[in-house]
N, C-alpha and C positions, 0 to 999 in steps of 0.2 A: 504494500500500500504506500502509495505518493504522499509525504505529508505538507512536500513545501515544491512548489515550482519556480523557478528563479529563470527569466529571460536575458542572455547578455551577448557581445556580438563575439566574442571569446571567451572557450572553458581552458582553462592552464591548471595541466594537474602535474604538481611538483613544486615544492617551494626551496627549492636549492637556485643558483645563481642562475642560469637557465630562465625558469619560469618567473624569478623576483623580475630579474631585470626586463625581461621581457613587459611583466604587467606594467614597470613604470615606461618605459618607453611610449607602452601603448596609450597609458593613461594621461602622458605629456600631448601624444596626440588628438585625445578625445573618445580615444575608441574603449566602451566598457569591456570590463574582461571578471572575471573569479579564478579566485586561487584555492585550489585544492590538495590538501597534503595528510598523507596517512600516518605518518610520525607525529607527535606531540610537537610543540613550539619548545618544550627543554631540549630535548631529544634534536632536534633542527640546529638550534643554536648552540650544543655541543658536540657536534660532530666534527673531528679534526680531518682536515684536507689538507691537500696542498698550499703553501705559501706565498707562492712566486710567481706575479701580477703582473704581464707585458704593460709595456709601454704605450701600447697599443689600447690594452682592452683602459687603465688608467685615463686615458685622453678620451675615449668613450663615457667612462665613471661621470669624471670632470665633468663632459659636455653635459651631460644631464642630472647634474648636481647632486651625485650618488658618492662623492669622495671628501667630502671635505676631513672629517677623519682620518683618512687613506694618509692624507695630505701634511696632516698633523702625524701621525704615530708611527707610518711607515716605514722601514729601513731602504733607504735608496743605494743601489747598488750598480754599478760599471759592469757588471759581468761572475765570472766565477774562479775559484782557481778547481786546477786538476793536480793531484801528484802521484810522478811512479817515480821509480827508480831512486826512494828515500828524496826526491829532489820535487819542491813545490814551485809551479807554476801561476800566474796570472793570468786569464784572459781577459782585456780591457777593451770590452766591445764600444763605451763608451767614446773612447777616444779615438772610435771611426766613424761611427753613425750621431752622437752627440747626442742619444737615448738613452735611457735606462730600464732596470729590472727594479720591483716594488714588492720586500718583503714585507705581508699581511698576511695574516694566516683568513685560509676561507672563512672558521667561524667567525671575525670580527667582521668580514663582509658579508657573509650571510646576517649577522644580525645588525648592520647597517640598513639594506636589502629588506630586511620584517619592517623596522623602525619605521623606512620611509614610505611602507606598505600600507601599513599603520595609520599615517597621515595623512592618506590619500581617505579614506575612509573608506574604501572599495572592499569587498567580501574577500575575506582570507580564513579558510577553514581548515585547520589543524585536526586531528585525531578521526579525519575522516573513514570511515570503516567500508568495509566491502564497495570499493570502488570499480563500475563497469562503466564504459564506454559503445555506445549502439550508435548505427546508422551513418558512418565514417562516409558511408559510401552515398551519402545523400548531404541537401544543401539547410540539413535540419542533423545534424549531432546532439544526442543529447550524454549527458554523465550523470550517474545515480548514486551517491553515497549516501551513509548513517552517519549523523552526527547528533550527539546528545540524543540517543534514542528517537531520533525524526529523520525520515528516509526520502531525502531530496534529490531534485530532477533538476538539473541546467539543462536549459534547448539553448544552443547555442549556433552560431554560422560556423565556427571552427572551432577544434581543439588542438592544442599545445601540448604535446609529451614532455613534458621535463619529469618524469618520474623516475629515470635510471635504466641500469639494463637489466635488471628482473622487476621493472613497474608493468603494471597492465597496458599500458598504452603498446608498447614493442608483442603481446600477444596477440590485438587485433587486428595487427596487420597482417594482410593474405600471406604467408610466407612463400606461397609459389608464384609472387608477381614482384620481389625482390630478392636480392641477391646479398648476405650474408659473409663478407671476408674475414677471415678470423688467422689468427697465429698467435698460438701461445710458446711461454717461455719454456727454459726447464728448471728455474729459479724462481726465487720467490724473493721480498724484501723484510728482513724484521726490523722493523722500528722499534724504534724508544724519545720520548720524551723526558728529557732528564733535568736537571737542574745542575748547568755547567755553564762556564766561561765558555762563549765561540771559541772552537781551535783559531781561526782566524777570522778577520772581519767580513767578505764574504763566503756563500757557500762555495763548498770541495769533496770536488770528487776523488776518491784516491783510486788509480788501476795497480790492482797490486796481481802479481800471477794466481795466488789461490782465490782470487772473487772483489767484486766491488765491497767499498763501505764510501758510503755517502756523508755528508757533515753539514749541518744545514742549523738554522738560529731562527728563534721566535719571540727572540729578544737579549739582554745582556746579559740575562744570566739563567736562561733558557736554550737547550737546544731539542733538534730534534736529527736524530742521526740512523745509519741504517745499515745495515749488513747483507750483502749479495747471501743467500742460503738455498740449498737444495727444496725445489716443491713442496715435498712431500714432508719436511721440518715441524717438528711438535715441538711447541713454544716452552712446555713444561721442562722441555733437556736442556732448556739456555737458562740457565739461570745469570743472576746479574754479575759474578765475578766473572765468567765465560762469556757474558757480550764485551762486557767491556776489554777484558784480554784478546778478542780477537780485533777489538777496532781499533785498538792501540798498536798492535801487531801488522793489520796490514795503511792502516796513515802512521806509521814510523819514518821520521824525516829526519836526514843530518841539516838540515834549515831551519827547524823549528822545534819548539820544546816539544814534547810528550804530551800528548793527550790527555785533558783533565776528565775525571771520573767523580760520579756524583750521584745523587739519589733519582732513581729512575721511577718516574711518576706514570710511566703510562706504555705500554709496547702490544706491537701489532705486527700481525704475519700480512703480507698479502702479496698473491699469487703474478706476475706481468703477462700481459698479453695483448693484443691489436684487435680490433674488431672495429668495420667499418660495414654499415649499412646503406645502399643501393637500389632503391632509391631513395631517401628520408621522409615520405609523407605519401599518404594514399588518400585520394578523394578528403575529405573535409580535415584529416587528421595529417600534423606537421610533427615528427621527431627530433627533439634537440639535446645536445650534450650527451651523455651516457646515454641515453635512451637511444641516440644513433650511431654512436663510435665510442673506443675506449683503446687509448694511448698507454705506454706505460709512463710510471713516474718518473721515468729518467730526465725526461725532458722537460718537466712541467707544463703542460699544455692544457691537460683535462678542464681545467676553470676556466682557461681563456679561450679554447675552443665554445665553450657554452655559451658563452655570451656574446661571441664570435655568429652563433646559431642565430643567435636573438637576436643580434643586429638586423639580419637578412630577414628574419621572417617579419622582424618590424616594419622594416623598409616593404615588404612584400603587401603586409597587410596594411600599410597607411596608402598605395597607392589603390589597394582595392576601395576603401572607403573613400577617398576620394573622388575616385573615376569612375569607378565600377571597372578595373582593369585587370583582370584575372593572371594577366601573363606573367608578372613577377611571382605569383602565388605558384603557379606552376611550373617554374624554372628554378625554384627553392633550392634543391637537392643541386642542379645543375652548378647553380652559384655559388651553397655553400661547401660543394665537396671538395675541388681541388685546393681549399686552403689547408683542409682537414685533411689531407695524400700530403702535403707540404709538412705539416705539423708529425705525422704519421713516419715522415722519411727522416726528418730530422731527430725523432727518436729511437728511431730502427740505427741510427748511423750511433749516435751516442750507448744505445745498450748493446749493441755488438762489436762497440770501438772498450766498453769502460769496464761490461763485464767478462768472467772467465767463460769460455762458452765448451772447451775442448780441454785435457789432458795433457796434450801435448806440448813441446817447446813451440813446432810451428807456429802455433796458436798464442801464443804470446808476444812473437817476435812480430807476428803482422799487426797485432793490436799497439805493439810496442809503438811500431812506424807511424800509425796514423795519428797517436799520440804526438809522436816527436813532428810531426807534421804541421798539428792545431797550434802546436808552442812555440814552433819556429817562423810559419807563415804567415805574412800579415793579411795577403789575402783568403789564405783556411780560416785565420780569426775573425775575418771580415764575414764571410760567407755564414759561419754558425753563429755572430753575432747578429743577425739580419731577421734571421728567427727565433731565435732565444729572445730578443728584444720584443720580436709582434711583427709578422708580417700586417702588412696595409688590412684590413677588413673589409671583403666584398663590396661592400655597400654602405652608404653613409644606414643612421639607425631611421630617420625619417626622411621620405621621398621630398624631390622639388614641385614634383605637382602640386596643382590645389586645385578644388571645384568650383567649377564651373560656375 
């Protein structure tokens, strides 16, 4: 039984960066939307993600007055270092492009992203329960969720997937009218968030021959650091004298002191892999961020591809309402995929350049090269800075048309 029916010209279910930025985009434009999300608001705003904000998606924030925070608390950063061979590296992408990298962790922008949600006074539903999605394939979408024991109807003109890669929205799509690209790793990454001094000011990758350890900061006396580990790794074997001994073990520099070690506040396994989705959207329903592709974290991408989404489907749907012009709406996938194969290769090159993939020495000496390669050439520095920084974004977030 229907207890509430709710008309809007967008349903967006997903309240992670995706679906937030999206509804403000839209709602800067005029176009009503609903935000729909099956996690709690504690639960949203404590989720730890990645940290590391192009320059790109930043100048997006900004334009639409989603940063001022960002602005204020941010760690700004030139680039990253890399270290092997006991010897640490700089890359100073800065000092080619005159951009930069913006450490925030997701959760302070996801809960900038509610805040401004918030403000808007527009429908934003947390704890929504048994979420389906009907009629993609027509110019009437509706979504049905429970919230607070009342079982509500959006009819909507479109729906927004920002729910992830195991949300509803990615099952209602015809699976035999796209095309699914996938490659998993044979590693996995364990995190830890701890309470340490940065090894250095920004983040570091070290390639060491038995496996990456990453090195990354969530502030001065916060890090968040990570260890290259076999798949199939049960978290309960590591205990914390053994992460720490192995991250000291392979970022050992004669450059730099020794590793500080500290009370580790939080750690997490999770598994890398690529998956990109072909075409992004079927009839009334658009897939964005996880819900259409998933990067690994080597590269930092995953956030800034999402809102990378947003842009485009913004720009898509302010010129339908406008015009009535359907064409950007259906050229979606066309426009946003080859940034998302750019984003895609540039992480494919770093997790097969940073991590162990092989046994053997071959296998080192080639990863060895492309290292000495990034640290010697200004133009290898240039090229990975180009994208590490934010390639350009499709499409501005709202079209130049206007009506008529």
């Amino acid at each position: 039984m229907i207890d509430n029916e709710i008309r809007c010209q967008v349903a967006i279910i997903g309240a992670g960066p995706a679906g937030l930025t999206l509804a403000h985009m839209l709602h800067l434009q005029g176009i009503d939307t609903v935000v729909v999300e099956r996690q709690s608001e504690t639960h949203v705003r404590a989720r730890i993600r990645a940290g590391v904000v192009e320059q790109t998606t930043v100048d997006l924030l900004t334009e639409i007055g989603l940063a001022d925070r960002l602005h204020r608390e941010a760690l700004v950063h030139d680039g990253f270092y890399i270290r092997f061979d006991r010897t640490t590296h700089h890359l100073d992408f800065h000092r080619h492009l005159g951009r930069h990298a913006f450490v925030y962790g997701q959760t302070e922008l996801v809960a900038d992203l509610i805040d401004a949600r918030r403000e808007t006074a527009r429908p934003l539903y947390f704890d929504a329960d048994d979420v389906t999605v009907d009629g993609i394939d027509s110019d009437r979408p509706t979504v049905e969720f429970t919230h607070d024991g009342s079982r509500t109807r959006i009819t909507a003109d479109f729906v927004a997937g920002c729910d992830g890669f195991h949300g509803i929205c990615r099952q209602v799509v015809d699976r035999t009218a796209i095309r699914v690209m996938d490659r998993s790793y044979p590693f996995a990454w364990l995190g830890i968030l701890a309470r340490t001094t940065p090894v250095t000011d920004e983040g570091m990758y070290c390639a060491h021959p038995d496996g990456l350890s990453v090195h990354s900061m969530r502030g001065p006396e916060l890090t968040r650091q990570y260890l290259q580990v076999p798949a199939d790794t049960d978290l309960a074997d590591w205990s914390d004298e053994r992460i720490w001994t192995e991250l000291r073990r392979r970022s050992a520099a004669d450059d730099h002191p020794e590793l500080e070690t500290g009370e580790i506040i939080e750690r997490s396994l999770a598994p890398l892999r690529s998956v990109v989705t072909d075409p992004m959207q079927q009839g009334s329903l658009f897939l964005l961020g996880d819900a259409a592709h998933i990067v690994p974290p080597t590269g930092a991408k995953g956030l800034n591809l999402a809102v990378s989404d947003a842009c485009v489907l913004s720009h898509a749907l302010g010129v339908w309402y406008a015009v009535s012009d359907r064409s950007a709406l259906d050229a979606y996938s066309a426009t946003a995929l080859p940034r998302i194969w750019q984003a895609q290769a540039f992480s494919w090159n770093l997790t097969t350049t940073l991590h162990r993939l092989g046994d053997g020495e071959f296998d080192w000496q080639l990863r060895r090269a492309r290292l000495q390669r990034w640290t010697s050439s200004a133009d290898e520095e240039r090229a990975l800075g180009e994208v590490y920084l934010g390639l350009p974004f499709p499409t501005s977030w709202q079209p130049e048309v206007v009506p008529a």
